[in-house]
N, C-alpha and C positions, 0 to 999 in steps of 0.2 A: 508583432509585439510579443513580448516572452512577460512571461511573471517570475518571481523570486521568490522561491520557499523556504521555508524556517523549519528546517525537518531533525528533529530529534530521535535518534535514535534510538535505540532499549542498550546500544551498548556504548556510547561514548559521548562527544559531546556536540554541540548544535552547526550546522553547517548551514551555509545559503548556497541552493544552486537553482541556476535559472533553469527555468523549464521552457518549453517552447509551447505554441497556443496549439500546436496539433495535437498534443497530450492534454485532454479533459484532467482536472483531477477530482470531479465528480461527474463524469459522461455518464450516458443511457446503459453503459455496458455496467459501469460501477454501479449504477443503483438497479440492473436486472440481478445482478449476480447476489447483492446485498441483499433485495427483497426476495431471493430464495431461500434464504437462512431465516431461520427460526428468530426469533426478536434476541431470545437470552448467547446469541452466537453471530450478531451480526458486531457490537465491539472487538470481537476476538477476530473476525474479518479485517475491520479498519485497522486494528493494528499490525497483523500480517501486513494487508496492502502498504501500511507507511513504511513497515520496515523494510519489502522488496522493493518497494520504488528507491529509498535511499540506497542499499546496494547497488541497483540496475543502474543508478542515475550515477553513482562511485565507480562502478567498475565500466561501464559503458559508455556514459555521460546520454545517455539515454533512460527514462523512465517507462521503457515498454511492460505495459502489468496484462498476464493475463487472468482476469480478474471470476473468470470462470473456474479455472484450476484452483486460484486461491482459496474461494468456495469450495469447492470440491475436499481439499485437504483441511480445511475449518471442518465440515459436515465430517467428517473420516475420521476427526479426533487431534487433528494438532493443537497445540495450545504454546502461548508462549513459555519459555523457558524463566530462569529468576534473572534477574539483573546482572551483569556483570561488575 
């Protein structure tokens, strides 16, 4: 059984794409990596993560995230950009 996502991206406009049940889009991994950020950097997390799954899931048709590196460059100072 697959689900259908409503993913909005920061830079255009809403698309549906089916995901597959083997991609959690809240697994053990997403909420280890989430609960190592600090509370005021765990939004700036979610939104990274939605923005690379919509690419990965555009360019690939796969939503593989790794959700530890995402962390990693949230903690290191990324931040989103302004809207296009």
């Amino acid at each position: 059984m697959s689900n259908v996502l409503d993913v909005q991206p920061m830079h255009g406009d809403a698309v549906n794409i089916r995901e597959s049940d083997d991609v959690p889009a809240r697994g053990p991994k997403y909420l280890e990596a989430l609960s190592s950020l600090p509370e005021h950097l765990q939004p700036i997390y979610r939104a990274m993560v939605e923005e690379y799954k919509f690419h990965a899931l555009s360019r690939y048709g796969r939503a593989w995230v790794a959700y530890d590196v995402i962390a990693d460059l949230v903690r290191s100072g990324w931040r989103p950009g302004p809207s296009a």
